[in-house]
C-alpha positions as CSV (number, residue, x, y, z in Angstrom):
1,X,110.2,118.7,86.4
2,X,107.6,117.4,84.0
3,X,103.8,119.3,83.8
4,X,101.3,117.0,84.2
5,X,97.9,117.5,84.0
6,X,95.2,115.1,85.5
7,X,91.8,115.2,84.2
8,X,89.1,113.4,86.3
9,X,85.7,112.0,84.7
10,X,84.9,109.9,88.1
11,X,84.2,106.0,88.1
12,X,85.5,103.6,91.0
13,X,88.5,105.2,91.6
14,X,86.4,108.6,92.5
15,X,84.1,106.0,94.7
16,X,83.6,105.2,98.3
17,X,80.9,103.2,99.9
18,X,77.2,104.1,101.0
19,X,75.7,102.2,103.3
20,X,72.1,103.6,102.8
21,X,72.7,103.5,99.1
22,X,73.9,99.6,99.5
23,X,76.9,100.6,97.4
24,X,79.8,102.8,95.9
25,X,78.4,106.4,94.7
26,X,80.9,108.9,93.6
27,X,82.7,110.8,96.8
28,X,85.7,112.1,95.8
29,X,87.3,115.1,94.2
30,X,90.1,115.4,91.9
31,X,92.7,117.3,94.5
32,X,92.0,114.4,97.4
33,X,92.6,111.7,94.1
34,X,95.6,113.1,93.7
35,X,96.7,113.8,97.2
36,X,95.8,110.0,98.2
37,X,98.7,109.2,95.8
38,X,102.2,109.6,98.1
39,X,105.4,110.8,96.4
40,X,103.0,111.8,93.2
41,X,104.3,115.2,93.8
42,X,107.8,114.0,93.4
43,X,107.3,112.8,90.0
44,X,106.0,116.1,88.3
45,X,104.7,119.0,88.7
46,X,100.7,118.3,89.4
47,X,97.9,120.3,88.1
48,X,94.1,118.2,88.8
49,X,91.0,119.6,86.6
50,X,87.4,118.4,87.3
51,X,85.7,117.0,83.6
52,X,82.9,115.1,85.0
53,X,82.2,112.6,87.8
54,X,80.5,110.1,86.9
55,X,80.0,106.2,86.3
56,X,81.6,105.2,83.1
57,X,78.7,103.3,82.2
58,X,77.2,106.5,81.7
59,X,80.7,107.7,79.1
60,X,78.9,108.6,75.8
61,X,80.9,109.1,72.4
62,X,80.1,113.0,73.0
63,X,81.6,113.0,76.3
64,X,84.4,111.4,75.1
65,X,84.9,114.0,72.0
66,X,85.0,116.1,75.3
67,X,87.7,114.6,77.0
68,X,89.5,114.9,74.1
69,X,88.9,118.4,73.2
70,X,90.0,119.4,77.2
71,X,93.1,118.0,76.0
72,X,93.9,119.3,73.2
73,X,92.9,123.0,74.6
74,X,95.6,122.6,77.6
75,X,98.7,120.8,75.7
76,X,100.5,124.2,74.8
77,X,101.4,124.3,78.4
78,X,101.4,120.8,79.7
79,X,103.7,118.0,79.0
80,X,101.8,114.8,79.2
81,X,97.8,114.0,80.6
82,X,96.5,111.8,82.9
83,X,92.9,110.6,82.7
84,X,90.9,108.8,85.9
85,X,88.3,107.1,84.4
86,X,85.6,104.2,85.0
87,X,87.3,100.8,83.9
88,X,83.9,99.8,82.3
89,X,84.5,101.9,79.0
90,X,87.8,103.1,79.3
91,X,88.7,100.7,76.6
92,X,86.8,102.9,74.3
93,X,87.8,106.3,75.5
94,X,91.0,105.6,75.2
95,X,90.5,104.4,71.5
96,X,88.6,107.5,70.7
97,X,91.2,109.9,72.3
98,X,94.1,107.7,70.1
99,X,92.0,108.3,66.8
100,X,91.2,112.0,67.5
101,X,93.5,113.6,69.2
102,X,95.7,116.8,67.9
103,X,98.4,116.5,70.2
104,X,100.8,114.0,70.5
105,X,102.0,114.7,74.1
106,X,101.8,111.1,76.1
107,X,98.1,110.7,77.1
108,X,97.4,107.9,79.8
109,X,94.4,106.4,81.3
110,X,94.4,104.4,83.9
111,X,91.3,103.9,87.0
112,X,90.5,101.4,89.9
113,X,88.6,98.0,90.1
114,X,88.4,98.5,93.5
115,X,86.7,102.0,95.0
116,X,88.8,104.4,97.3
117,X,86.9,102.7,100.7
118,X,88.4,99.6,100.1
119,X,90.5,97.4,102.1
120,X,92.7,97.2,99.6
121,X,91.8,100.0,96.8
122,X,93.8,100.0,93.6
123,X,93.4,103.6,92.8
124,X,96.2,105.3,94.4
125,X,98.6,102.9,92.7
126,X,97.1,102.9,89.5
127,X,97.4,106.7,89.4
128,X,100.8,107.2,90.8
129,X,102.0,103.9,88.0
130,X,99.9,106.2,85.4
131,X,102.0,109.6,86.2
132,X,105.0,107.4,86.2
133,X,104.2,106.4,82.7
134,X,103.2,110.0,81.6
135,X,106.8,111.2,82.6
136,X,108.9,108.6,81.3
137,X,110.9,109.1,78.3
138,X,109.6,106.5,76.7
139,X,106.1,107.3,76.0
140,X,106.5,109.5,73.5
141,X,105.4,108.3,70.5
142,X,103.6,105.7,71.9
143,X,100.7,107.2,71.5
144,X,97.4,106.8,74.2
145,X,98.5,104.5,77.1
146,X,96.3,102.9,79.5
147,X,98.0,102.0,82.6
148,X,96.0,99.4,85.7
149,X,97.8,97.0,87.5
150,X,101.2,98.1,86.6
151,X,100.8,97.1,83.0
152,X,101.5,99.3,80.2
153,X,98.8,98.9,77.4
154,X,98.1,100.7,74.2
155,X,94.8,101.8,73.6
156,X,94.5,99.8,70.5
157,X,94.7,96.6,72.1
158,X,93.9,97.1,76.1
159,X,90.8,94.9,77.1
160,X,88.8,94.7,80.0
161,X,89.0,90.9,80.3
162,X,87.3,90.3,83.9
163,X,84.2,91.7,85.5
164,X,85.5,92.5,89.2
165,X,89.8,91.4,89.3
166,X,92.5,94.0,89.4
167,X,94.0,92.3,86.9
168,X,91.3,92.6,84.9
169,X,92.8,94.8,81.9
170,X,94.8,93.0,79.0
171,X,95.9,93.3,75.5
172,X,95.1,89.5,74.6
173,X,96.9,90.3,70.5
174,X,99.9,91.3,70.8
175,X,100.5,91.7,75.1
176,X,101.4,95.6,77.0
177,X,104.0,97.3,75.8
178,X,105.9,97.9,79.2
179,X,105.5,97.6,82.7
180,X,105.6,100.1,85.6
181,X,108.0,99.0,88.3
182,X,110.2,100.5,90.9
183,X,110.8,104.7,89.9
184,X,109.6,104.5,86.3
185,X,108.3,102.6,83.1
186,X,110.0,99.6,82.0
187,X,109.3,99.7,77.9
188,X,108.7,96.1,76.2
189,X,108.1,97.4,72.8
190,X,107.5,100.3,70.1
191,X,103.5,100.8,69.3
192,X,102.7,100.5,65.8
193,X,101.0,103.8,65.4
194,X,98.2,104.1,62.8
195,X,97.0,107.7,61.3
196,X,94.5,110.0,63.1
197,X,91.6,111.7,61.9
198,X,90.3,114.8,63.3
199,X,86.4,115.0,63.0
200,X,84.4,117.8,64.4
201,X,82.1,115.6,65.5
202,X,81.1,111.6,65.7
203,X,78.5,110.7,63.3
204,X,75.9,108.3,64.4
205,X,73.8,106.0,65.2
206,X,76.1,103.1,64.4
207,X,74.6,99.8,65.6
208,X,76.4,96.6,66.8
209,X,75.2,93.6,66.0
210,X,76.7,90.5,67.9
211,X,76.2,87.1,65.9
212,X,75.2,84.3,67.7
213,X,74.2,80.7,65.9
214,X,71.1,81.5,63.8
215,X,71.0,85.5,63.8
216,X,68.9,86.6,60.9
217,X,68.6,89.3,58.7
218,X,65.6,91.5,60.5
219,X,68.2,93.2,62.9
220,X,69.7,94.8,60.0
221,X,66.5,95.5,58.0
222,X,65.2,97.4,61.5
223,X,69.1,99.0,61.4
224,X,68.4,100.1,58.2
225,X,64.5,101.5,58.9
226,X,65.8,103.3,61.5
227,X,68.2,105.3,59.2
228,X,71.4,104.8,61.6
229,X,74.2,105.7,60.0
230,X,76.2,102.5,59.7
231,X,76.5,98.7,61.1
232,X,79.5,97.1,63.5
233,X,79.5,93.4,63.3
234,X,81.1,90.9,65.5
235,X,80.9,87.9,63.6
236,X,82.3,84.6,64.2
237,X,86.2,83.7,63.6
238,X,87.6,85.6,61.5
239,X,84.3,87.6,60.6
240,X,82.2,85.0,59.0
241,X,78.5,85.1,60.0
242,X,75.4,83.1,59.7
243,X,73.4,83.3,56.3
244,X,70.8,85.1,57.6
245,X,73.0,88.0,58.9
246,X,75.3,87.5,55.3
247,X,71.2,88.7,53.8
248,X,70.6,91.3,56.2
249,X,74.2,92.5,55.7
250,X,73.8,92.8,52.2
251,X,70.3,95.2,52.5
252,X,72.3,97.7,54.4
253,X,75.3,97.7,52.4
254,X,72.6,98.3,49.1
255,X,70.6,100.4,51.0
256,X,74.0,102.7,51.2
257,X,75.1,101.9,54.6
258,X,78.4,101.3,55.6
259,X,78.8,98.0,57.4
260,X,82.2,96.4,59.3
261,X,83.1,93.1,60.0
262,X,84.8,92.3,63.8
263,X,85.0,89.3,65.2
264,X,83.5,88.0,68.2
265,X,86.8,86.0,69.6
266,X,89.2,88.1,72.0
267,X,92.3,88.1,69.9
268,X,93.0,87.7,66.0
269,X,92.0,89.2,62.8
270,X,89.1,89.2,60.3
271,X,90.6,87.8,57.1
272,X,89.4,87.2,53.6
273,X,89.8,83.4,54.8
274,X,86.3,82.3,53.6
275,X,84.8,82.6,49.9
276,X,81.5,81.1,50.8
277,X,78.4,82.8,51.0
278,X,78.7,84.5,55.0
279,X,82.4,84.3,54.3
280,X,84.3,87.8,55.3
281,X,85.5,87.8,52.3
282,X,82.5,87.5,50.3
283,X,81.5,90.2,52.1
284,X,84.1,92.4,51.4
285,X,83.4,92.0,47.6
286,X,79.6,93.0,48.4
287,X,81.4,96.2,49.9
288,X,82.2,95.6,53.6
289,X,84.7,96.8,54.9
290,X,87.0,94.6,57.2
291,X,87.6,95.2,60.7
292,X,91.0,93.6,61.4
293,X,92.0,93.0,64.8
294,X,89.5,95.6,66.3
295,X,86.6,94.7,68.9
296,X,83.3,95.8,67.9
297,X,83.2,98.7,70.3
298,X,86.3,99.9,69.2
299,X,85.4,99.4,65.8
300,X,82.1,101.4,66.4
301,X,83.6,104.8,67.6
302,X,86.5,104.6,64.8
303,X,83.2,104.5,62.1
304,X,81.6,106.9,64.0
305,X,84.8,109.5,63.6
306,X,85.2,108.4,60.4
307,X,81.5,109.5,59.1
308,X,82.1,112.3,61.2
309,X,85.1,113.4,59.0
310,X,83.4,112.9,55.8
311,X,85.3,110.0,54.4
312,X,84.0,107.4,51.4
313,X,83.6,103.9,52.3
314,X,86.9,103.3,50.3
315,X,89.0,106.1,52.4
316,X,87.8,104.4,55.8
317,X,89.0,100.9,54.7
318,X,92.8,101.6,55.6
319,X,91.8,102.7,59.3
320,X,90.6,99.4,59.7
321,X,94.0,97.5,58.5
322,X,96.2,95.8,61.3
């Protein structure tokens, strides 16, 4: 029997309601997670450690550097990890444990939209489908998993796509890679893996800019006044922007920051499509760098580690690639 070890940082699934608070609050340990999860000690052999319990709206790079060092320090004796987590950010964890992480034991996430008081709480399933995942065969190589609504994403291309559904998690590019039904993991396809980098620590601030119709340049002048370390930006399409942000781009990338292009839209890449003056790809000749299929906040932590681990503006390009 497989060692599993589950690591709780609280959010909804670690939630029951208050009624003098008018709301969930976090209520529940790691042992009574796992123990409200039945056959869960059938699967492997369980061992629960307490990170944190709080609301992942409160999940900071840091904490999530964390995470991924708890991991790391208990994978000579475990054979796969399970992480509870807050849906709100887990997106982002997960993209930060994939990009960081030492060991390549499976590594899933999964959580609840719906906290442990409810009628019909997701939690339980979620973390039973996520163990399940962890022991199958066929997540290794596969890299960081997150598992909700017994889908099978990788933490490349998982989205939190609604506010409030149990269905809310998605991988609008290329779809999950398998689904969790019956005993075990059903596996769809191989994940593309990309290389990981192993910083000591995240280098920031890195601000993201969203571009709306008309966004100027003075966002990126007060980015660059500030001294933060380096700009995300979700443009439009296929990263174009408005010529006001194309100016504003252009002062940080002269005043030696490094800038990268996302795109706004839920699913495609940025793409030297456009020549024109806000085009990505007059951008990339002014030295951006260009995000590929990435969301902004995804995009954000990978510069982050990538300051962190001393790289040129050149060496970070590739980490961006689809």
């Amino acid at each position: 029997m497989k060692h599993i070890v589950i690591l709780t940082t609280g959010g909804t699934i670690a939630m029951k309601e208050d009624k003098e608070a008018g709301g969930l609050v976090p209520a529940v340990s790691g042992e009574d997670l796992a123990a409200s999860a039945p056959g869960i000690a059938e699967l492997a052999d369980i061992t629960v450690a307490d990170v944190s319990n709080i609301p992942s709206e409160f999940m900071t790079p840091e904490r999530m550097m964390a995470i991924a060092r708890a991991i790391d320090s208990r994978a000579g004796k475990a054979d796969g990890f399970v992480v509870t987590h807050g849906t709100d950010t887990m997106e982002e964890t997960a993209f930060l444990l994939e990009t960081v992480l030492h060991t390549e034991k499976p590594v899933v996430l999964t959580g609840a939209m719906r906290g442990a008081s409810a009628l019909s709480a997701d939690g339980p399933a979620n973390l039973l489908d996520a163990v399940k995942t962890a022991v199958s065969p066929g997540a290794a190589g596969q890299g960081v998993l997150v598992v909700m609504g017994g889908r099978i994403h990788a933490a490349r291309d998982v989205e939190k796509m609604h506010a409030t559904l149990p269905e809310a998690f998605q991988s609008p590019q290329w779809g999950p890679v398998g689904t969790v039904y019956g005993d075990g993991a059903v596996w769809g396809r191989r994940v593309l893996r990309r290389p990981r980098i192993h910083p000591e620590r995240l280098i920031g601030p890195v601000w993201l800019v969203k571009c709306a119709a008309g966004t100027e340049a003075d966002i990126f002048e007060a980015a660059v006044a500030s001294k933060a370390a380096g700009i995300v930006v979700e443009g439009f399409g296929c990263g174009n922007v408005p010529l006001g942000a194309d100016r504003g781009i252009r002062t940080a990338l002269a005043a030696g920051l490094p800038v990268v292009l996302t795109s706004r839209t839920a699913a495609g890449s940025v793409a030297r499509e456009y020549a024109y003056e806000g085009g990505a790809g007059s951008l990339e000749d002014a030295g951006a760098i260009l995000g590929g299929s990435l969301s902004g906040q995804k995009a954000r932590l990978l510069l982050m580690a990538a300051l962190g681990a001393g790289l040129s503006r050149e060496e970070m390009r590739p980490l961006f690639r689809d």
